[in-house]
C-alpha positions as a Markdown table, in Angstrom:
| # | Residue | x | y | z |
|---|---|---|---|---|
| 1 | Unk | 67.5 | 157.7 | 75.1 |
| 2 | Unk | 66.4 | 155.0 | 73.3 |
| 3 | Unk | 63.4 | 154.2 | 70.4 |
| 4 | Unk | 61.7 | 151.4 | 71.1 |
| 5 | Unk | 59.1 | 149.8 | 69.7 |
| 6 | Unk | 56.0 | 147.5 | 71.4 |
| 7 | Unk | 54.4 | 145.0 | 69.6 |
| 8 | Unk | 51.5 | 144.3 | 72.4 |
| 9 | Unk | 48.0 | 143.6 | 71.7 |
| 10 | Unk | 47.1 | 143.7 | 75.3 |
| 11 | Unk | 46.6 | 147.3 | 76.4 |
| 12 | Unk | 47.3 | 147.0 | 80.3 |
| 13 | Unk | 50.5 | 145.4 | 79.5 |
| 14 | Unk | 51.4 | 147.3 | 76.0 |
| 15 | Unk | 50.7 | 150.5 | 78.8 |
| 16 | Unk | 52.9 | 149.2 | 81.7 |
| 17 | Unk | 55.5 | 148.5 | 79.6 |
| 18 | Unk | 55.2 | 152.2 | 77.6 |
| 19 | Unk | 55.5 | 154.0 | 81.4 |
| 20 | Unk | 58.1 | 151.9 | 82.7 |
| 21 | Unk | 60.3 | 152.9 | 79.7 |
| 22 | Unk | 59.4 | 156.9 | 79.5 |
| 23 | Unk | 60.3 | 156.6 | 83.0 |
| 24 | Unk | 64.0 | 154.9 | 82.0 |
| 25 | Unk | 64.5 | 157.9 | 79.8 |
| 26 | Unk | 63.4 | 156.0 | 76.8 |
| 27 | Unk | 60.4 | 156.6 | 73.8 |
| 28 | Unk | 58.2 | 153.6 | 73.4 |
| 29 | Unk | 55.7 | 153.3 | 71.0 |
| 30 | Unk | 53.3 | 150.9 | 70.6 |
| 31 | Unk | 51.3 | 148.8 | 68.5 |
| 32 | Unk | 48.7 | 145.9 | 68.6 |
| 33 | Unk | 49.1 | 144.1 | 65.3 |
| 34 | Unk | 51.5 | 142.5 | 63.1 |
| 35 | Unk | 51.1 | 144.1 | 60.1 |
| 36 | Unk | 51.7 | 147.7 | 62.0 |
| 37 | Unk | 54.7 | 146.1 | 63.3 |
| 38 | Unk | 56.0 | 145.5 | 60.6 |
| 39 | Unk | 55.2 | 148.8 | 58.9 |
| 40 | Unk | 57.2 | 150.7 | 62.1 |
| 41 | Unk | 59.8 | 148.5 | 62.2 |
| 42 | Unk | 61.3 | 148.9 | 58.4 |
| 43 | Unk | 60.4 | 152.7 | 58.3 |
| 44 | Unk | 60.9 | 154.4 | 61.3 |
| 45 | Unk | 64.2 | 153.5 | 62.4 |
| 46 | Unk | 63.5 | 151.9 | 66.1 |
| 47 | Unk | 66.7 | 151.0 | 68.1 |
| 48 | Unk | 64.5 | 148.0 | 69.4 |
| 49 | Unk | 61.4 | 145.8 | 69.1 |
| 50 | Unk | 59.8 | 144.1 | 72.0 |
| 51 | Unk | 57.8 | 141.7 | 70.4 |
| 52 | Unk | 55.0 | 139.9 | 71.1 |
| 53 | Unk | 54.0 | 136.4 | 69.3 |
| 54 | Unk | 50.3 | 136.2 | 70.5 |
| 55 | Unk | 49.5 | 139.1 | 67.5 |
| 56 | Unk | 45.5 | 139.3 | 66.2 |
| 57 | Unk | 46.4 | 139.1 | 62.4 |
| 58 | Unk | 50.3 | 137.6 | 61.7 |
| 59 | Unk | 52.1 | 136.4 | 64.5 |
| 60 | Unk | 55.1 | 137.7 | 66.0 |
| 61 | Unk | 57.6 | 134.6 | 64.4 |
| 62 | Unk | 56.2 | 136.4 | 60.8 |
| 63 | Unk | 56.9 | 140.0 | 61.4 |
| 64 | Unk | 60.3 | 138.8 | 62.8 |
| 65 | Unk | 60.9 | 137.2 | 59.9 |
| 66 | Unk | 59.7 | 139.4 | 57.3 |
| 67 | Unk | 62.3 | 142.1 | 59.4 |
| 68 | Unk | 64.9 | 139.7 | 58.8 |
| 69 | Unk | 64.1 | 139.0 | 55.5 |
| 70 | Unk | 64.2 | 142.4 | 54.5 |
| 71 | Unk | 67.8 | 143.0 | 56.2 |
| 72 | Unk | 66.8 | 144.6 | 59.6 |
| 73 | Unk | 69.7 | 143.9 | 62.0 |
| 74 | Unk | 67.7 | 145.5 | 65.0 |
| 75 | Unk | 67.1 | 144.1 | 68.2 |
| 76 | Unk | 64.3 | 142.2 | 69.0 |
| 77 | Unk | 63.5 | 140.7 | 72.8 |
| 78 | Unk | 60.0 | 138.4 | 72.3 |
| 79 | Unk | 57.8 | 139.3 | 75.3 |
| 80 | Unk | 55.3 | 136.2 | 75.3 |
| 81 | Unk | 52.7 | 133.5 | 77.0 |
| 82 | Unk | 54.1 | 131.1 | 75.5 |
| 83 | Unk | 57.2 | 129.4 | 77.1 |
| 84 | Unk | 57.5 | 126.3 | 75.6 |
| 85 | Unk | 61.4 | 125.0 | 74.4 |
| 86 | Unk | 59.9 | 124.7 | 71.1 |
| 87 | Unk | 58.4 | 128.3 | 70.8 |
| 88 | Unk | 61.5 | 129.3 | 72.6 |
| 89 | Unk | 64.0 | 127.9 | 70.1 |
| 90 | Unk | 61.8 | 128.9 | 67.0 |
| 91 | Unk | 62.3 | 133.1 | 68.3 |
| 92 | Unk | 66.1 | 132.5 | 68.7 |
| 93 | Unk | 66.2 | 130.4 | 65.5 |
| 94 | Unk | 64.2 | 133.1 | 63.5 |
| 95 | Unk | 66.2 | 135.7 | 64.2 |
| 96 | Unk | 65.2 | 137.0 | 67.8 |
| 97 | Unk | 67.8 | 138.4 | 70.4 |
| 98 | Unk | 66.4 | 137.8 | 73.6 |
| 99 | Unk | 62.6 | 135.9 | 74.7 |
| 100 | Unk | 61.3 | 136.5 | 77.7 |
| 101 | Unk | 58.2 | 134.6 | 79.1 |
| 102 | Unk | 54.9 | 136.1 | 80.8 |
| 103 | Unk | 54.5 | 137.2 | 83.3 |
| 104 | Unk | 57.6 | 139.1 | 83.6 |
| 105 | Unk | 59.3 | 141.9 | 86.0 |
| 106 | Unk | 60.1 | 144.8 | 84.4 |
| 107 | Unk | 63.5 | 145.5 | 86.3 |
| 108 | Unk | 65.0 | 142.0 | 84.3 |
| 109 | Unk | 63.4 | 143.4 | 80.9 |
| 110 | Unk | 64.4 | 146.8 | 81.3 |
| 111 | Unk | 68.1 | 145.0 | 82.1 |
| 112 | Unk | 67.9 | 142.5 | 79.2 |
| 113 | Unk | 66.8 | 146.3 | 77.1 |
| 114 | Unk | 70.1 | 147.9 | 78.4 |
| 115 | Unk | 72.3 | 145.0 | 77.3 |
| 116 | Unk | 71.1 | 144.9 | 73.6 |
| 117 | Unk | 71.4 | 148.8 | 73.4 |
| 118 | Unk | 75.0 | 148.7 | 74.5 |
| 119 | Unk | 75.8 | 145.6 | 72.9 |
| 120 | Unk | 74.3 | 147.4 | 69.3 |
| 121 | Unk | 77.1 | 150.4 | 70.5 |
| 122 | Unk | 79.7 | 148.9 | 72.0 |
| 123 | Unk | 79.3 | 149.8 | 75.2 |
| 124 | Unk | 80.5 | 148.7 | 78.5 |
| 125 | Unk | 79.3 | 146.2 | 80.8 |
| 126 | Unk | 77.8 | 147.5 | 84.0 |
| 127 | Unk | 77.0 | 144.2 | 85.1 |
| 128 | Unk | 77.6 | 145.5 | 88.8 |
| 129 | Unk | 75.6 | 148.7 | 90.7 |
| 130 | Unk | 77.6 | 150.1 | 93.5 |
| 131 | Unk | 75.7 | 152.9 | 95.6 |
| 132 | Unk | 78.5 | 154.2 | 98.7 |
| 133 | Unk | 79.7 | 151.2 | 100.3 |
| 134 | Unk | 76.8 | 149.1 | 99.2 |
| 135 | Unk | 77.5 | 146.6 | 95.9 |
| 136 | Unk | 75.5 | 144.4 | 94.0 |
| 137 | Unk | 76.5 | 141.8 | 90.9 |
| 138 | Unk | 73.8 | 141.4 | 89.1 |
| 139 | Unk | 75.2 | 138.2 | 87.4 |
| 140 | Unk | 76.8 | 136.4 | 90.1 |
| 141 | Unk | 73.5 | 137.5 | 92.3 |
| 142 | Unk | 75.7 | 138.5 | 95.3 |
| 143 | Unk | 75.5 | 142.0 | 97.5 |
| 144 | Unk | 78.0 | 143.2 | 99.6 |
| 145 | Unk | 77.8 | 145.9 | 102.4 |
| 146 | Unk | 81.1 | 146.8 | 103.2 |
| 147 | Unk | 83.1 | 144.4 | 101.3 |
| 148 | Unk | 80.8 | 141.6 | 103.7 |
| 149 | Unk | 78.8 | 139.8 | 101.2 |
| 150 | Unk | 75.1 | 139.0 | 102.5 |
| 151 | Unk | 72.2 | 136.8 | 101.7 |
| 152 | Unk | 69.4 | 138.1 | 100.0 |
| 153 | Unk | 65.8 | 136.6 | 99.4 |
| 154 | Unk | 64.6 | 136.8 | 95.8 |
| 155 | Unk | 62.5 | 139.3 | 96.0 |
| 156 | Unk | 64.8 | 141.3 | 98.3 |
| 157 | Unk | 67.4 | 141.3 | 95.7 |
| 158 | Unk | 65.0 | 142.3 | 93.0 |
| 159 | Unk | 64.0 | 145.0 | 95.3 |
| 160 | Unk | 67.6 | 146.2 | 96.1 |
| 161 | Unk | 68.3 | 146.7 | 92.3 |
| 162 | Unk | 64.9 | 148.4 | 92.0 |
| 163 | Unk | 66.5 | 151.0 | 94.9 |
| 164 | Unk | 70.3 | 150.8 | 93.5 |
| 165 | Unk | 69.2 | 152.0 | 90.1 |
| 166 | Unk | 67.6 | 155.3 | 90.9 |
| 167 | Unk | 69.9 | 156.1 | 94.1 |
| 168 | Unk | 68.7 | 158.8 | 96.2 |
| 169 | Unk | 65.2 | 158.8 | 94.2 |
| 170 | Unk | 61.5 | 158.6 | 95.9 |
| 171 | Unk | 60.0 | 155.5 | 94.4 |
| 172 | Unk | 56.2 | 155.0 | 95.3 |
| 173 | Unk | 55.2 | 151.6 | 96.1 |
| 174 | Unk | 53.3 | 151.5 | 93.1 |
| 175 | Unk | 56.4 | 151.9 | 91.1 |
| 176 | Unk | 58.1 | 149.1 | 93.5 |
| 177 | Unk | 55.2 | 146.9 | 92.9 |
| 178 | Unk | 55.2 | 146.7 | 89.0 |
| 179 | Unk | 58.8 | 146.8 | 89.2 |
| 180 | Unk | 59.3 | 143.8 | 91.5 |
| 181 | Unk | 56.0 | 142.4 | 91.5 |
| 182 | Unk | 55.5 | 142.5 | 87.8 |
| 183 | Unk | 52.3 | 143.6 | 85.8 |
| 184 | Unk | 49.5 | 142.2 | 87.6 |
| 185 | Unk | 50.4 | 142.8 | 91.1 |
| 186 | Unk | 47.8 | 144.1 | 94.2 |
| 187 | Unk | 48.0 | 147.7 | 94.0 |
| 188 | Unk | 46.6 | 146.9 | 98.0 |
| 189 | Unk | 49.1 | 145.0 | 99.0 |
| 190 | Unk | 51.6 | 145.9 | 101.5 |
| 191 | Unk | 54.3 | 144.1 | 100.3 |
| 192 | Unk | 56.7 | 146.1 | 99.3 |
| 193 | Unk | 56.6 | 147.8 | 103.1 |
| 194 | Unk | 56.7 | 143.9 | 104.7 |
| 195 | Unk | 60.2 | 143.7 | 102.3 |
| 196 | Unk | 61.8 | 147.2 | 102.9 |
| 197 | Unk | 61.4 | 145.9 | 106.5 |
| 198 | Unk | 63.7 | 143.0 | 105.6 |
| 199 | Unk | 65.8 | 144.9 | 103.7 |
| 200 | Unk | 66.8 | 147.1 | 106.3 |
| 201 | Unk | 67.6 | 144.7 | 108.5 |
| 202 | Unk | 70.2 | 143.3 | 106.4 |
| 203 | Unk | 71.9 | 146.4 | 104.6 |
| 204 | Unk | 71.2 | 148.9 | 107.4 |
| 205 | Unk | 68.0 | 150.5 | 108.4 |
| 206 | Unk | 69.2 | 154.2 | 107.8 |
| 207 | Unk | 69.9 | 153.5 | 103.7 |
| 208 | Unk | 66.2 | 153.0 | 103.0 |
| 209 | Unk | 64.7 | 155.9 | 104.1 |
| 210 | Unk | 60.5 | 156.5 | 104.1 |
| 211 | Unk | 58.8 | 159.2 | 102.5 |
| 212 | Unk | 55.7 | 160.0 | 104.2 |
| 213 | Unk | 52.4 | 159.0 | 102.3 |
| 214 | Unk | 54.6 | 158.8 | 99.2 |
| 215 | Unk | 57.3 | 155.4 | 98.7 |
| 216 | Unk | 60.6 | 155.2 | 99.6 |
| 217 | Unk | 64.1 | 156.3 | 99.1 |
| 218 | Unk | 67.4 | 154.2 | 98.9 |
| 219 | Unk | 69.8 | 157.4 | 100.6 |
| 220 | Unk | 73.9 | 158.1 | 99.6 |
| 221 | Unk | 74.8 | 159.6 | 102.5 |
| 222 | Unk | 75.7 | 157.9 | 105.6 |
């Protein structure tokens, strides 16, 4: 479990960021300003800031510089509207280990999250999720079913990983929605049941199993 810090002055988002993390086993906390960024960040010993730049009182590029400046070494992913090269190269530049544009899919932060937490402890890579005979390589993009590789859809791969990272777990579709989908998604839609048909029909329509009235379940067995 992880401490991790939100610098978001958007509630919705600040809370669908805060959720998605408890439920990844870590503790978020969150604030709305730069100057109670700041205040967390050199006194309470977070293992990492999501930051936002778009802040009310000092921007985000300040309070990551002012964490710099005063010898902070941890992690930082910029979470933010604005996705200009400029912007882009000015986080990196100032001291920023990751930047990530809105709107954004949870799954790929909660991934880019993982790799600064075991890069900060020396970890190992787990680039690659492997659930029975079922595989997926999250950098090269490619699944295989039974050493066959198949072709996946976007989404459908984004989907896949949503299922292959909480193996033999009931997700709802709400969870597969903000997870896939991202933040502002229809919670009406019925998506996520038009791609778990799709699914099945290219990794095996037992693995994905439905749970009545409640989401859906990617089974280990058989």
């Amino acid at each position: 479990m992880a401490n991790i810090l939100i610098v978001e002055d958007e509630p919705g988002i600040a809370s669908f960021v805060s959720k998605g993390l408890r439920a990844a086993g870590h503790q978020p906390t969150a604030v709305g300003t730069g100057r109670e960024a700041i205040n967390h960040a050199l006194t309470d010993g977070y293992d990492l800031v999501i930051l936002d730049i778009g802040l009310p009182d000092i921007d985000g590029f300040e309070v990551l510089e002012r964490m710099r400046g005063s010898g902070s070494k941890t992690p930082v992913i910029i979470l933010t509207a604005r996705a200009s090269v400029d912007d882009t190269v000015a986080g990196l530049e100032g001291g920023a280990d990751d930047y990530m544009p809105k709107p954004f899919r949870f799954e790929e932060l909660l991934a880019r999250i993982r790799l600064r937490l075991r890069s900060e402890t020396g970890g190992g890579d787990l680039g690659v999720l492997s659930v029975g005979d079922l595989s997926l390589d999250l950098r090269a993009r490619t699944v295989t079913v039974g050493g066959e590789v198949i072709e996946l859809a976007a989404r459908e791969f984004e989907l896949l990983e949503a299922f292959m990272r909480h193996p033999d777990q009931v997700l709802s579709r709400e969870q597969l929605l903000s997870r896939v989908w991202g933040y502002d998604f229809d919670p009406d839609s019925n998506v996520v049941d038009v791609y778990v048909g799709y699914l099945r029909k290219k990794v095996g329509a037992g693995r994905i199993v439905t749970v009545w009235r409640v989401g859906y379940r990617l089974t280990t067995r058989g």
